[in-house]
MARVEX-868554 format. One record per residue (C-alpha): residue number from 1; x, y, z. Coordinates in Angstrom, 2 decimals. Example, Ala and Ser with C-alpha at 12.3 -4.5 7.8 and 13.67 -1.06 7.14 Angstrom:
// MARVEX-868554
+-----+---------+---------+---------+
|   i |       u |       v |       w |
+-----+---------+---------+---------+
|   1 |   12.30 |   -4.50 |    7.80 |
|   2 |   13.67 |   -1.06 |    7.14 |
+-----+---------+---------+---------+
***
This chain:
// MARVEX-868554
+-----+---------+---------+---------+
|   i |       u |       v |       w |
+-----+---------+---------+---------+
|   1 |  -65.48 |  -44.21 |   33.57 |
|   2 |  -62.43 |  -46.62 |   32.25 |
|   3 |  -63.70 |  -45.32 |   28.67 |
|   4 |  -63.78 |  -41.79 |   29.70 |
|   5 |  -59.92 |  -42.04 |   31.17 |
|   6 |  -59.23 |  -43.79 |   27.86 |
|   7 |  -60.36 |  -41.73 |   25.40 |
|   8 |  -58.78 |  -38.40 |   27.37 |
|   9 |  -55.09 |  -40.63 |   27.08 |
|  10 |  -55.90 |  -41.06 |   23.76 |
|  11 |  -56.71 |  -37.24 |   23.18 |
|  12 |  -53.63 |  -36.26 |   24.99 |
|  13 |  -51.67 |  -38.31 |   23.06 |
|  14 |  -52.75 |  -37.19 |   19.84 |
|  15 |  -52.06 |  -33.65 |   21.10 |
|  16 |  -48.32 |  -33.92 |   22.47 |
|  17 |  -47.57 |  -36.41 |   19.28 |
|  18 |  -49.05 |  -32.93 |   17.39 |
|  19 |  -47.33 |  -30.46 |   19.46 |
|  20 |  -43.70 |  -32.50 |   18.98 |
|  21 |  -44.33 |  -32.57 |   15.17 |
|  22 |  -46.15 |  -29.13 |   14.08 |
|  23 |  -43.71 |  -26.84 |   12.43 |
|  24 |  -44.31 |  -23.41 |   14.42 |
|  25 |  -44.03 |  -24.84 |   17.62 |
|  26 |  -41.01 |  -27.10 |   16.68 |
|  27 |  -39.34 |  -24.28 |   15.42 |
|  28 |  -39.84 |  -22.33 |   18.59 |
|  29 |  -37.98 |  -24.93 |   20.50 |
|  30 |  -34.66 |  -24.51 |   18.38 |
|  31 |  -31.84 |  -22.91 |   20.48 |
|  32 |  -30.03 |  -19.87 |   19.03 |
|  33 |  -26.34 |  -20.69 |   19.77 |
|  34 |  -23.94 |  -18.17 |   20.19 |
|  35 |  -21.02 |  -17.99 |   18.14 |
|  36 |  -17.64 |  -15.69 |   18.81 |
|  37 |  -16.63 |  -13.12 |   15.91 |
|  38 |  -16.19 |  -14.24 |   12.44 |
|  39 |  -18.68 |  -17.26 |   13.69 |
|  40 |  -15.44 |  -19.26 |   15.50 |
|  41 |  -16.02 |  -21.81 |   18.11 |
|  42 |  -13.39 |  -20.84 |   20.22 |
|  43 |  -11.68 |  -17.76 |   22.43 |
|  44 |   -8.65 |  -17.34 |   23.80 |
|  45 |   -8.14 |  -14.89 |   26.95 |
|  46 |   -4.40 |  -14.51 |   28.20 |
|  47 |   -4.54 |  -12.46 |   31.69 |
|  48 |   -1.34 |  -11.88 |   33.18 |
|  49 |   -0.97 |   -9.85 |   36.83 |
|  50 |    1.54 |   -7.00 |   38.56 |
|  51 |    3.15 |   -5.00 |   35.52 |
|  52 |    6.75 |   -7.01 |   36.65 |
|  53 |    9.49 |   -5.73 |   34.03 |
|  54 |    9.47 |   -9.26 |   32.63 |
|  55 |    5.96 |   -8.55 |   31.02 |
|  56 |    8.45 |   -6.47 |   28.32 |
|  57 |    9.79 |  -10.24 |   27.31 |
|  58 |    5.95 |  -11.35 |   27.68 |
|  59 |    4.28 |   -8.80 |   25.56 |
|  60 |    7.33 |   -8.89 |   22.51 |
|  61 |    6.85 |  -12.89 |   22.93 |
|  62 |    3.21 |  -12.37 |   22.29 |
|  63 |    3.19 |   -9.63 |   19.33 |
|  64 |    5.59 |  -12.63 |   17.18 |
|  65 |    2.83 |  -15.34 |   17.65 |
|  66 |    0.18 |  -12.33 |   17.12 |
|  67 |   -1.24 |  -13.07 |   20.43 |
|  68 |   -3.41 |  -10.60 |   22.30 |
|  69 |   -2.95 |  -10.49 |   26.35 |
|  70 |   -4.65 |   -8.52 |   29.13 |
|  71 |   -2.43 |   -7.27 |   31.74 |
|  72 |   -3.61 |   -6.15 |   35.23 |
|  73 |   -1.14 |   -3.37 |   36.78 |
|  74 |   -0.72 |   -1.86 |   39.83 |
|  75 |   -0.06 |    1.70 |   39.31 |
|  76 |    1.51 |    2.47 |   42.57 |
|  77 |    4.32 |    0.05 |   41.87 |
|  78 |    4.99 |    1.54 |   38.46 |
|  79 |    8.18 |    2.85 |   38.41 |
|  80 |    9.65 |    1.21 |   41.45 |
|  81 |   12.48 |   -1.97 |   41.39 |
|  82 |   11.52 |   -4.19 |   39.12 |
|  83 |    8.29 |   -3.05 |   37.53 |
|  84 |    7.54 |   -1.28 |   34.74 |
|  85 |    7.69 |    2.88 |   34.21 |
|  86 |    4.67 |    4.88 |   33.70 |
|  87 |    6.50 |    6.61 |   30.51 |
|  88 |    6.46 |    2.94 |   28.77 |
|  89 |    2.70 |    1.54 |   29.27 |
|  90 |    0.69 |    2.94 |   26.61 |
|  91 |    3.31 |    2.11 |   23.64 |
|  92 |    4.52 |   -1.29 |   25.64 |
|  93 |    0.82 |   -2.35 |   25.72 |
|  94 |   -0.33 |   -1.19 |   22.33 |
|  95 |   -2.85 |   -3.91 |   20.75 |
|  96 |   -3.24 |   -5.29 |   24.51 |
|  97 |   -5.90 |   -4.58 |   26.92 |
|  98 |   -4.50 |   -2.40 |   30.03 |
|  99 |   -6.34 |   -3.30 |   33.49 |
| 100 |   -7.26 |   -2.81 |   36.68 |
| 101 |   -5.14 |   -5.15 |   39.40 |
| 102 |   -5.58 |   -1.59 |   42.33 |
| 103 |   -3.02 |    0.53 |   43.28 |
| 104 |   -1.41 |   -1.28 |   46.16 |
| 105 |   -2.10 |   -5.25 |   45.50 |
| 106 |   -4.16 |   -4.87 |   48.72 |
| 107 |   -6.22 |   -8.09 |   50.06 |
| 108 |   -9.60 |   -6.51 |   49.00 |
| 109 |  -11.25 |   -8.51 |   51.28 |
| 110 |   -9.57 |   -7.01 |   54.46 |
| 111 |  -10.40 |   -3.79 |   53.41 |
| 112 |  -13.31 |   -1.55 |   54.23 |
| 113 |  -15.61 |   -0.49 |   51.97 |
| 114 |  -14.18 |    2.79 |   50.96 |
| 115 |  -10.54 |    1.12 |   50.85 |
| 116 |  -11.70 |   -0.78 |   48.34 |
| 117 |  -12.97 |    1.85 |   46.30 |
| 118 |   -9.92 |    3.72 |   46.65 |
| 119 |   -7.81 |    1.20 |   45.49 |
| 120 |   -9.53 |    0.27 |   42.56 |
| 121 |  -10.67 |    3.75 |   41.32 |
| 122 |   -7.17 |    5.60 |   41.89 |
| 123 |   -5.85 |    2.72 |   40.23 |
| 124 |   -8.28 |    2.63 |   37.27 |
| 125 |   -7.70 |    6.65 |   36.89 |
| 126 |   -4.21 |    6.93 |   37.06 |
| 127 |   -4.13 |    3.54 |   34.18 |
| 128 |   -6.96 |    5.65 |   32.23 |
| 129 |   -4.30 |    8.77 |   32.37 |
| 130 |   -1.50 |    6.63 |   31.20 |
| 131 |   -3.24 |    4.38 |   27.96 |
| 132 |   -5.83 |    7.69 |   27.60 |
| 133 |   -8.69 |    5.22 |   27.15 |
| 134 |  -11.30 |    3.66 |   29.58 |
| 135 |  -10.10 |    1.24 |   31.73 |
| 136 |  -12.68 |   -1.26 |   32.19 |
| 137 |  -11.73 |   -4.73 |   33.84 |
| 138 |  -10.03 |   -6.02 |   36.64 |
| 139 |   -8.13 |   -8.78 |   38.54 |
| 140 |   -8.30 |   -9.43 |   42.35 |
| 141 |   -4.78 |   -9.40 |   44.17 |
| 142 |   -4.57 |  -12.92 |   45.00 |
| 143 |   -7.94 |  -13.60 |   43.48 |
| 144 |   -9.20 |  -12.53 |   47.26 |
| 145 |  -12.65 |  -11.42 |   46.47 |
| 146 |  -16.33 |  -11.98 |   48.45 |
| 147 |  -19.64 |  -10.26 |   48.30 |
| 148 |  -18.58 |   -7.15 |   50.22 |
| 149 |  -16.05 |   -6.67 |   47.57 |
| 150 |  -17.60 |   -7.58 |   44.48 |
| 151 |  -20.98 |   -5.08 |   46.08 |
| 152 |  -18.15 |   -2.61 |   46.39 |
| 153 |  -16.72 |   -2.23 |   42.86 |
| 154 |  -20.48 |   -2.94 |   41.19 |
| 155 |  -20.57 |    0.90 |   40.64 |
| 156 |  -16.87 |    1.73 |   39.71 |
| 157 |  -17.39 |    1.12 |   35.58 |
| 158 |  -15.79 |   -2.21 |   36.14 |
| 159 |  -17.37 |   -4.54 |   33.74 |
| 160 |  -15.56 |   -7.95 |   35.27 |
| 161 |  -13.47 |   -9.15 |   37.54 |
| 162 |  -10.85 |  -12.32 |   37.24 |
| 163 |  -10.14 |  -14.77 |   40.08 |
| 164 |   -7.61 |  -17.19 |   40.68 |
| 165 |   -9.96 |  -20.01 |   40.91 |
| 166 |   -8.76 |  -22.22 |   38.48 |
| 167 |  -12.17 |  -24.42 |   36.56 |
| 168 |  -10.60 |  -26.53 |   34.06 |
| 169 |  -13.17 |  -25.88 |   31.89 |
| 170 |  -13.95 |  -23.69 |   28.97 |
| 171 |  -17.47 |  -22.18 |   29.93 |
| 172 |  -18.55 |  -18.46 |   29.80 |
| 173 |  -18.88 |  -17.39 |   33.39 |
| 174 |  -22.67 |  -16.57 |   34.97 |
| 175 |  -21.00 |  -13.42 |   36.89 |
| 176 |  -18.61 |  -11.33 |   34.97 |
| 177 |  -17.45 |   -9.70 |   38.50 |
| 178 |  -16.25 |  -12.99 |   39.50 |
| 179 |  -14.74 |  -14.71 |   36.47 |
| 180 |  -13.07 |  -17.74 |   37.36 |
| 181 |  -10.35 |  -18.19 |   35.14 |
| 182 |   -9.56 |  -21.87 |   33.02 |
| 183 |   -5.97 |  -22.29 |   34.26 |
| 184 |   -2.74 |  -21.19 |   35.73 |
| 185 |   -0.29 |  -21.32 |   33.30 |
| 186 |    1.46 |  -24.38 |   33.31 |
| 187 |   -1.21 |  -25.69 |   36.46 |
| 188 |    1.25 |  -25.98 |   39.50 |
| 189 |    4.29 |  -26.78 |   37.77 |
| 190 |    7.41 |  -24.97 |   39.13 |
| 191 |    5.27 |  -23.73 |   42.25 |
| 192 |    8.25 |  -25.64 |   44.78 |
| 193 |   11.57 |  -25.29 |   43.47 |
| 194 |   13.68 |  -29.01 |   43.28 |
| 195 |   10.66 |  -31.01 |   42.31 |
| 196 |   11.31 |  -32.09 |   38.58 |
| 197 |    8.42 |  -35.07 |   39.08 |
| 198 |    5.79 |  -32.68 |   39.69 |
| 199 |    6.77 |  -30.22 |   37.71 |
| 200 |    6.33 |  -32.84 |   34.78 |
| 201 |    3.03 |  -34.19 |   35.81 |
| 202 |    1.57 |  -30.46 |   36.18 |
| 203 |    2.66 |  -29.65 |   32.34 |
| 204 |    0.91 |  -32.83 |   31.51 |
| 205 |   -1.93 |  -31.74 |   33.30 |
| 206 |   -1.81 |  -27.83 |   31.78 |
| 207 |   -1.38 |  -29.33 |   28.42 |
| 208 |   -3.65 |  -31.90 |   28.06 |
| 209 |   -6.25 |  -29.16 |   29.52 |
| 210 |   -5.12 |  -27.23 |   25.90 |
| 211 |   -5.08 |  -29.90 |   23.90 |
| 212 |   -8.83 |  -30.54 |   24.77 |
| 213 |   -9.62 |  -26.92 |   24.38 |
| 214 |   -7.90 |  -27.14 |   20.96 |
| 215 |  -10.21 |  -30.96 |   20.23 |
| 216 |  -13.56 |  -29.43 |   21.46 |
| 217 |  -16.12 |  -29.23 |   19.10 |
| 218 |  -18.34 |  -27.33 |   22.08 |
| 219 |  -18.50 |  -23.40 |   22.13 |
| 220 |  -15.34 |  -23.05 |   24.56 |
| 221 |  -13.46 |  -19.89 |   25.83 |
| 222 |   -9.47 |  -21.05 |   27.13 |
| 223 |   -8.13 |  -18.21 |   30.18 |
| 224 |   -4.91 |  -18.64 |   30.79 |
| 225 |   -3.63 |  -16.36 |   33.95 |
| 226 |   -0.40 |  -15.70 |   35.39 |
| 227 |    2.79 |  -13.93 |   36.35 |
| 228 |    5.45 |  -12.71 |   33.97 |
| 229 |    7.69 |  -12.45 |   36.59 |
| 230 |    7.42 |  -16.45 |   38.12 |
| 231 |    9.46 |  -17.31 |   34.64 |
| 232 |   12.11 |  -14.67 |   35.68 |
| 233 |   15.22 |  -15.03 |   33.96 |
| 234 |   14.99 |  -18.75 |   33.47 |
| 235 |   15.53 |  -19.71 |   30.08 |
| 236 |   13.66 |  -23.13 |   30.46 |
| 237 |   10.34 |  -21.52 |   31.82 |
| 238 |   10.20 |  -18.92 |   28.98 |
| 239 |   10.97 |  -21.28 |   26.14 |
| 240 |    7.29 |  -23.17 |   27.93 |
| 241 |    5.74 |  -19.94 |   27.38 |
| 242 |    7.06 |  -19.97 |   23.78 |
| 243 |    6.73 |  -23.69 |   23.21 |
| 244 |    2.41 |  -23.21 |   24.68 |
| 245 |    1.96 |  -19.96 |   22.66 |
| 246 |    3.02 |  -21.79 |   19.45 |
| 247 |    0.85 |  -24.34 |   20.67 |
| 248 |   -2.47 |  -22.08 |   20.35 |
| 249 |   -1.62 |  -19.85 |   17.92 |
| 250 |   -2.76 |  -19.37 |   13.91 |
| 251 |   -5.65 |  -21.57 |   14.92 |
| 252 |   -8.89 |  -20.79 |   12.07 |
| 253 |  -11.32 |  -21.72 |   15.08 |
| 254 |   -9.82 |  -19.88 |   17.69 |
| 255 |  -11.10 |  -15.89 |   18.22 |
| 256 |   -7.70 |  -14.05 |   19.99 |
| 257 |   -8.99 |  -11.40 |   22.09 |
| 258 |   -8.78 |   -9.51 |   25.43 |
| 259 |  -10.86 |  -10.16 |   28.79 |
| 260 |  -13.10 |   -6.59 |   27.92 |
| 261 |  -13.53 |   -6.98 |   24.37 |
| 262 |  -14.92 |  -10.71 |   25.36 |
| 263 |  -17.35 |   -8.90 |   27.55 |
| 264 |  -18.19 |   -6.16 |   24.88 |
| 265 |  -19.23 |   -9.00 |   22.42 |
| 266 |  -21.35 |  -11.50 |   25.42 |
| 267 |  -22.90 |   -8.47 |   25.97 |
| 268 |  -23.39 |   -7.59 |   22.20 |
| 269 |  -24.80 |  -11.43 |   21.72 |
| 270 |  -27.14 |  -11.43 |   24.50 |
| 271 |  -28.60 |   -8.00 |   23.93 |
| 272 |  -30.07 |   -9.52 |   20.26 |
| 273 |  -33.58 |   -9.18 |   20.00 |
| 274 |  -35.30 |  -12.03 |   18.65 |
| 275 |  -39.16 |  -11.72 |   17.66 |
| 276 |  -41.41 |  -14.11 |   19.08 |
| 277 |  -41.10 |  -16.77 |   16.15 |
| 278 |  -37.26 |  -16.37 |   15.77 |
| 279 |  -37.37 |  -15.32 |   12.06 |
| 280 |  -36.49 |  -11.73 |   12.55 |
| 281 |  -33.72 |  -10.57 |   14.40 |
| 282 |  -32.23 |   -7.12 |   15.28 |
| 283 |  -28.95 |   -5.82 |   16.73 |
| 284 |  -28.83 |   -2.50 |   18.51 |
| 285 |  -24.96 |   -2.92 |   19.21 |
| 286 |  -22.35 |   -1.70 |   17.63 |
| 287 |  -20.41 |   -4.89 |   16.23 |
| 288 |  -21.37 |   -7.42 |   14.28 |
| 289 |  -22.71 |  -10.57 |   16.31 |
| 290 |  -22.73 |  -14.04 |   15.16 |
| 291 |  -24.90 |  -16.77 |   16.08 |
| 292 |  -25.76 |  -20.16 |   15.10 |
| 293 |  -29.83 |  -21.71 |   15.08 |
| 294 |  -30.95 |  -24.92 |   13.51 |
| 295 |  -27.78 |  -25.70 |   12.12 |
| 296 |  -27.14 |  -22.74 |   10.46 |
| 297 |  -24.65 |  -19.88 |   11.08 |
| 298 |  -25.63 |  -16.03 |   10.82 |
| 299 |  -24.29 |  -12.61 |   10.69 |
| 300 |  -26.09 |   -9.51 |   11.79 |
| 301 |  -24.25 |   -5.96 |   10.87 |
| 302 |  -24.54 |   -3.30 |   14.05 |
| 303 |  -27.32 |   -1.65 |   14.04 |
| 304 |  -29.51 |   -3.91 |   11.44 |
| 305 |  -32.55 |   -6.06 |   11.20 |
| 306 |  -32.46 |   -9.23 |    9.15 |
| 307 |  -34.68 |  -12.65 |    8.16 |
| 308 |  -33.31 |  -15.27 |    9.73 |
| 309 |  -36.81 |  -17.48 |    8.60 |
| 310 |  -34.71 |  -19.28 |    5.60 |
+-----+---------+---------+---------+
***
């Protein structure tokens, strides 16, 4: 019996030792990685709220550092004190992503169901009317969101979602329909007026969150929400936007880009199809997707198959 027991450990042994060093099934263990466009590491998302009259200063501040932002309006408070006109939108936002944020800035999760889809689909047609294109994303008022809502707008060609829930970290998020965002810009700092010490420790806190974003050698997307309007007119707040935008900008490694045209290319990646061995690969999309396996980075044109076995 002992010798039986023996000689089947020795037979399995010899088999996993096999399995771990045979070629084929090696090979099918390799992960394909994704990579963003032009095969960079990282992405930048900047996702500001409202459509204040301060996102004018925001957007021009942006366009000199060749920065690309995704603003969430409220059309019902287009054209009122203090926000932006309708006549302006589709020039002022030019090379920016235009998105949903609903037409009153409504707690969604108050709401019943069809208030919610009222708000977000008046809001998304009257946007579509103004940029003439489809308006695809979204950001909660207050980040207030739950299943109810998020069951709600699944049907409302809304392709994500942001929150307000702050991570601190740079992963891709599992629902798109509740994307938690990286960070408030500049963390908590200047959330109480009069409190110099904690403004300071929440810029060391916001920046040392970009400074490891900029360090990471890990796939990594950075998004940064917030308010035009909470700098103001306060000369010290916007030259912090100006000082963090020159901080992350003309970076090789980082991809600029809007919330949807993130989505566009996830969705590009993962819709890849891989044969069984991973040497032939074929994308139906219609962008080029990049991806890294083994070591080695590759580039497949929309709409091609290609080797991938060298």
């Amino acid at each position: 019996m002992k010798i039986a027991v023996f000689a089947l450990a020795l037979l399995l042994s010899v088999f996993i030792t096999h399995a771990q060093t045979d070629p084929a099934i090696a090979k099918s263990g390799i992960p394909i990685e994704m990579l963003f466009p032009q095969g960079k590491s990282k992405a930048l998302i900047l996702s500001y709220d409202d459509g204040p009259i301060q996102d004018r200063q925001m957007v021009a501040l942006m366009n000199k550092y060749k920065l690309i932002g995704t603003f969430h309006l409220n059309s019902n408070k287009l054209g009122t004190q203090n926000y932006l006109t309708k006549a302006e939108i589709k020039s002022l936002f030019a090379g920016h992503e235009v998105s949903v944020h609903t037409a009153n800035h409504p707690s969604l999760s108050t709401l019943s169901k069809i208030d919610v889809v009222y708000e977000v689909v008046e809001d998304r047609k009257e946007l579509e009317r103004l940029v003439e294109y489809p308006v695809r994303g979204m950001a909660y008022p207050f980040g207030n969101n739950n299943e109810a809502v998020v069951d709600a707008i699944s049907g409302l060609g809304i392709e994500y979602a942001r929150t307000v829930d702050d991570t601190y970290h740079f992963k891709i998020p599992e629902k798109f329909l509740q994307w938690h965002p990286t960070i408030h810009q500049f963390a908590k700092a200047y959330f109480v007026e009069g409190k110099p010490d904690n403004d300071k420790k929440e810029l060391e806190r916001f920046y040392q969150v970009i400074d490891d974003f900029l360090s990471t050698k890990e796939l990594a997307v950075l998004d940064v929400w917030g308010h035009s309007w909470e700098m103001g007119d306060n000369t010290v707040k916007w030259d912090e936007t100006e000082k963090f935008f020159k901080r992350v900008a003309n970076n090789p490694s980082i991809h600029y880009t809007s919330h949807i045209d993130l989505v566009d290319y996830i969705k590009a990646y993962r819709n890849l199809k891989f044969s069984v061995e991973k040497n032939i690969v074929y994308n139906p999309s219609s962008m080029t997707v990049f991806f890294k396996m083994a070591g080695k980075s590759y580039s497949v044109l929309p709409g091609k198959m290609m080797d991938v076995s060298n």
